[in-house]
N, C-alpha and C positions, 0 to 999 in steps of 0.2 A: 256814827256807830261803826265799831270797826268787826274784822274776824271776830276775835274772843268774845265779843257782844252775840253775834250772829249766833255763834255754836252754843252758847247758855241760854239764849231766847230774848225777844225784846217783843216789848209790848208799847202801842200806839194810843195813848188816854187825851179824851178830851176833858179838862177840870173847870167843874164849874161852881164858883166860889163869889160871895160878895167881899171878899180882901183875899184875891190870887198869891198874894206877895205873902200873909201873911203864913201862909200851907207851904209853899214854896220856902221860907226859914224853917218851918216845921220840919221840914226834909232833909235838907241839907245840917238840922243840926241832929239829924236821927240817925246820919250818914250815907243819905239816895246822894246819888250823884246826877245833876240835873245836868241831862244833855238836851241840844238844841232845843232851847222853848222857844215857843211862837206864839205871841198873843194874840188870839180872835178878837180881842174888845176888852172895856175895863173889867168884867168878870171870866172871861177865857181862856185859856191858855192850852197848849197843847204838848203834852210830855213826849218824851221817848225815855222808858225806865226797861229793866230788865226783869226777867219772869220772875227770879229772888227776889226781886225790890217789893211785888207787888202785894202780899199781906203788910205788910210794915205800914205802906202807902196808903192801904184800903184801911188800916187802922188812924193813922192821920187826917183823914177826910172825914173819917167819922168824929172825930173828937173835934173838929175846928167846921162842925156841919157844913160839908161842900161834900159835892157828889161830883163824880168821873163818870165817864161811856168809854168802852175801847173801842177803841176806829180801827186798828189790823194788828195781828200777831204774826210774826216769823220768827223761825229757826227754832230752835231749842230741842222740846218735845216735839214740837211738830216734822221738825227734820229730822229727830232720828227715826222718828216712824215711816219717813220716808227713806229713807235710808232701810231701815228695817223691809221694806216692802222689796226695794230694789234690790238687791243682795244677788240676785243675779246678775244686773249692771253692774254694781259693783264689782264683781269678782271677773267678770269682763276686761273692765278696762282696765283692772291688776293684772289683767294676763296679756291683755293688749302693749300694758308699759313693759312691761317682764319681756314679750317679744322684740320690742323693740330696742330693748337694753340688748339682749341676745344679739338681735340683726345686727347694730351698731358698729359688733367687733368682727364682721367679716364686709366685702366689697362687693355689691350686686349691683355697681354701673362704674362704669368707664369714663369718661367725657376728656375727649382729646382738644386740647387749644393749639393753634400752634397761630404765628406769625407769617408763613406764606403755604405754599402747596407740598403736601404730603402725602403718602402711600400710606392710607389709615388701613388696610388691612395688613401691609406688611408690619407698621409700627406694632397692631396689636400682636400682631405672630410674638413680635420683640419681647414687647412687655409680658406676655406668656412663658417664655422660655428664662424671664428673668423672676417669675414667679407671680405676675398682677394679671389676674384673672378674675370672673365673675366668681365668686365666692371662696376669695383668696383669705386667710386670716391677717386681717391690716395692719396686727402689732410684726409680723415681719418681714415688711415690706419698707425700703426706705429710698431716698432720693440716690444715695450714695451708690446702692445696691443694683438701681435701676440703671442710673447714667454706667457704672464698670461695665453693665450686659450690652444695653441699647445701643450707646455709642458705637462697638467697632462693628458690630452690623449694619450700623446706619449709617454711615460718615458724612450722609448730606445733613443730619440733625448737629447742631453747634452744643447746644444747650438742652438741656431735659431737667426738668424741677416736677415735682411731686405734692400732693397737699391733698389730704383725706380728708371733709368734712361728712359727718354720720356713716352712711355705706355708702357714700360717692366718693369715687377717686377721678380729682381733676389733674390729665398729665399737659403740663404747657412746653412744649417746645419751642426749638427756633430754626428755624432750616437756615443753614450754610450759605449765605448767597456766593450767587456766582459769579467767579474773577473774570473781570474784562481784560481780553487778551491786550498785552501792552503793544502800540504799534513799534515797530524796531525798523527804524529805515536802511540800519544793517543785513539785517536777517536775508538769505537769499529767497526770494519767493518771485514766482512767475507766473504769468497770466494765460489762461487757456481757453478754448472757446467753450462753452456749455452746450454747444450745440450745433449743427451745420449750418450752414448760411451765407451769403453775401453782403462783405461790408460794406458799407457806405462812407462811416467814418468813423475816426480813429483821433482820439486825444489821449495822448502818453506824456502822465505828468513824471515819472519816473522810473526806467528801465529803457530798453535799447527796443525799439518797436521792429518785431518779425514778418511782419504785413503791412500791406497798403492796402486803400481802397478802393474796390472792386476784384480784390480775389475772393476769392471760393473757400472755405475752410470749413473743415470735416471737425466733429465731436472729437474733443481732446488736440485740438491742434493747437503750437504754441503762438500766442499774438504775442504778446509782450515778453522779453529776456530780462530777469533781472540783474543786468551788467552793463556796467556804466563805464563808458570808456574815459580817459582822464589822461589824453595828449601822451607826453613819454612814459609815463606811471602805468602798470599796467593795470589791469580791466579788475572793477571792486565790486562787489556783491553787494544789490539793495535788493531791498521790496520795491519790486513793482508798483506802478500807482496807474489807473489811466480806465477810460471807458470805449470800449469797443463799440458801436453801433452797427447791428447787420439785418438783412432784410432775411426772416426765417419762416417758413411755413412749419404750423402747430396743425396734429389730427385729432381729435377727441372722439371717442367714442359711448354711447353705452347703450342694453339692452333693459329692453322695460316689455310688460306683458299687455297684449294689446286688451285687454280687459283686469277690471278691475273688480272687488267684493267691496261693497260698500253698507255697512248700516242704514236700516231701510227704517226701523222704527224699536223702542225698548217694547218690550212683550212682558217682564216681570223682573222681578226683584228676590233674591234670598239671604238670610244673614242667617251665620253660624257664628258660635260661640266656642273660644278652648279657654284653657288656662295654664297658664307655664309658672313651675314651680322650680327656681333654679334651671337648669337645661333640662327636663324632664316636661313634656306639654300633655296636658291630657284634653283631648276631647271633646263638647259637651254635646255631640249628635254622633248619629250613626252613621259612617261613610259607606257606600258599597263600592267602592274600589273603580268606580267607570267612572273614565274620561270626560268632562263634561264641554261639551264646545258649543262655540259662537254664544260667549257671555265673557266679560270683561270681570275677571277676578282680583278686588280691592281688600288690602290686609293693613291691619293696623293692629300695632301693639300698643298698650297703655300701662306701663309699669305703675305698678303702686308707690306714694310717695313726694315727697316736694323736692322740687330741684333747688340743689345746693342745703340741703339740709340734712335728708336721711333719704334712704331707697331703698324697697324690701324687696326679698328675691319671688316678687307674686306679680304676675301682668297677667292681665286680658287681654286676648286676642280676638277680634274682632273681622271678619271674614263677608265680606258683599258680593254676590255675586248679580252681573247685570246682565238676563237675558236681553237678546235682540237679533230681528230676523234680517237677512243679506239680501242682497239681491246684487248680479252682477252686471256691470257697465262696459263700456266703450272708454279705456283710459284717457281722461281731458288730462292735460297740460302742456306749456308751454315749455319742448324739449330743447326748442334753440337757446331761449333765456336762459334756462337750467346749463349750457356746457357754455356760453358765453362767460355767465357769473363766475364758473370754473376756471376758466381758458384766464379771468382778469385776476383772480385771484394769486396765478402762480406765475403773471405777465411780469417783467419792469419792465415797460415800454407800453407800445398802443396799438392796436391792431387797424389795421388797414383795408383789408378785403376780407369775407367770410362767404363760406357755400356749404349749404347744410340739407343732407339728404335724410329721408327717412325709407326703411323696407320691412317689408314684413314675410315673415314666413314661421311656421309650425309653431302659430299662435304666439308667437314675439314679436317687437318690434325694435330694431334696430336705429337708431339713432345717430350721426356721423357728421362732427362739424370740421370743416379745413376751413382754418384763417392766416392770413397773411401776412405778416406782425412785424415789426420793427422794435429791436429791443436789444438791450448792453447784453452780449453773450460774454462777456470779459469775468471770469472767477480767478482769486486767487490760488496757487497751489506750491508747496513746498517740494523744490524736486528733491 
């Protein structure tokens, strides 16, 4: 039974006949259209006809003495009185498609792709000033329009492509990767210390070495000269190459408060309600303007709509707030670990000796590590 069956009505008959077969010619030559029969037994059968069919039908049974029972009716009369009843649903979700046809032709979300790291608020700023915005009209917006604006503000983006499906605009980018400097063993460049220290040693795979091991050199002093002597020929300009080893004392410091506020236990829970209509939010409790503290304020937005499909300019806002009482402590941690992990993180080399002090005064605590370090102070630099 398909649609057109459905909307005119069909009727479900159980026939009960001593020759099924011969009501069943009766039918078909009166012109019923027998859809799926199924026999219960040698006198059974079960029709599906339509509510038109059914005086025709009931006069056939009667002439060829067989009798029918209906077992279910749908659609027809009975759906439009359903329909009749519903008529506010109905006119509902006529205004619901009508909305959404409306929504369709303008952009209430953004969704930025891109292939590596990006400055998604400056991109938006971009695409703003080139016209794609939260409720931008999406017949004039276009790839072409977008790449002439975004590109020369953005020069790290290579590529920018466009593609509106419903009122989502998905923008894919590509960032610019970035050129590995070519090494030029031309180029003049020199080596200098990063830092004070005494060297130890000195391996110079290419330049004229300025130092020996066991002087003394001060931050910014030259180790390495990039010039290469060549017998009677005079002196030619390379890149330096070479690893300086020197023994450097590092200071670290930092301040931390000798007590701390710590969550003692939750005490209660509140949730508010707004709703944002386009950039316009309204509401749906009464605020009295004070500052609420020591509660952990959780906010989510829930925009209406399926991703990658369509998106309507309506979200819920959803607002938690988690009371809970403090109580304050004696700061626990491990401050030597903490400027160690520091001190290795910006080390090349290893450290050798450490002495780490702590002091306290006007409710801080001072924190103070000196290590002893052994490390390449050799950078290169273009004089």
């Amino acid at each position: 039974m398909g649609v057109t069956d459905t909307l005119k009505g069909r009727t479900k008959v159980l026939l009960t006949s001593p020759c099924p077969e011969g009501v069943l010619n009766s039918c078909v030559k009166a012109g019923i259209i027998i859809r799926n029969a199924e026999f219960k037994g040698q006198c059974q059968v079960v029709l599906n006809l339509r509510d038109s069919e059914m005086p025709l039908f009931r006069d056939i049974c009667r002439k060829n003495g067989a009798e029918f029972e209906k077992l279910s009716q749908k659609g027809g009369k009975k759906l439009r009185q359903l329909f009749k009843r519903r008529s506010v649903l109905l006119a509902s979700l006529v205004l619901v498609a009508a909305l959404l046809l409306l929504s369709s032709c303008f952009v209430w979300r953004i969704k930025i792709i891109s292939d590596g790291e990006i400055s998604t608020p400056k991109l938006l700023n971009a695409l703003n000033s080139a016209g794609l915005y939260e409720g931008a009209l999406r017949f004039n917006i276009s790839s072409d329009m977008l790449r002439c604006e975004v590109l020369p503000q953005m020069p790290e983006i290579s590529w920018l492509g466009l593609n509106i499906s419903g009122s989502e605009a998905r923008v894919m980018v590509r960032v610019t990767p970035e050129e590995e400097k070519i090494y030029d063993e031309y180029e003049l460049t020199d080596l200098i210390a990063s830092r004070e220290g005494i060297i130890k040693s000195m391996s110079v795979l290419n330049g004229q070495s300025m130092k020996m091991p066991g002087d003394t050199v001060e931050q910014g002093e030259l180790l390495v000269r990039g010039i290469m002597e060549s017998g009677p020929n005079p002196p030619r300009a390379v890149c330096a190459k070479g690893q300086v080893i020197a023994e450097t004392r590092r200071t670290i410091q930092a301040v931390s408060p000798e007590t701390a506020q710590y969550k003692k236990k939750i005490t209660g829970r509140r949730i508010k309600f707004a709703i944002k209509f386009g950039k316009k939010r309204q509401n749906l409790y009464f605020s009295s303007g004070k500052h609420i503290d020591e509660c952990v304020k959780i906010i989510n937005e829930y925009q209406l709509g399926i991703d990658g499909l369509f998106a309507l300019p309506l979200s819920l806002i959803k607002e938690e707030y988690i009371f809970y009482e403090t109580c304050a402590e004696n700061y626990e941690g491990n401050g030597e670990e903490k400027l160690l992990e520091i001190l290795r993180e910006n080390l090349d080399g290893e450290i050798l000796e450490t002495e780490f002090k702590e002091s306290s005064a006007s409710g801080k605590k001072t924190l103070q590590l000196t290590a002893l370090c052994l490390e390449n102070i050799a950078v290169p630099t273009v004089p």
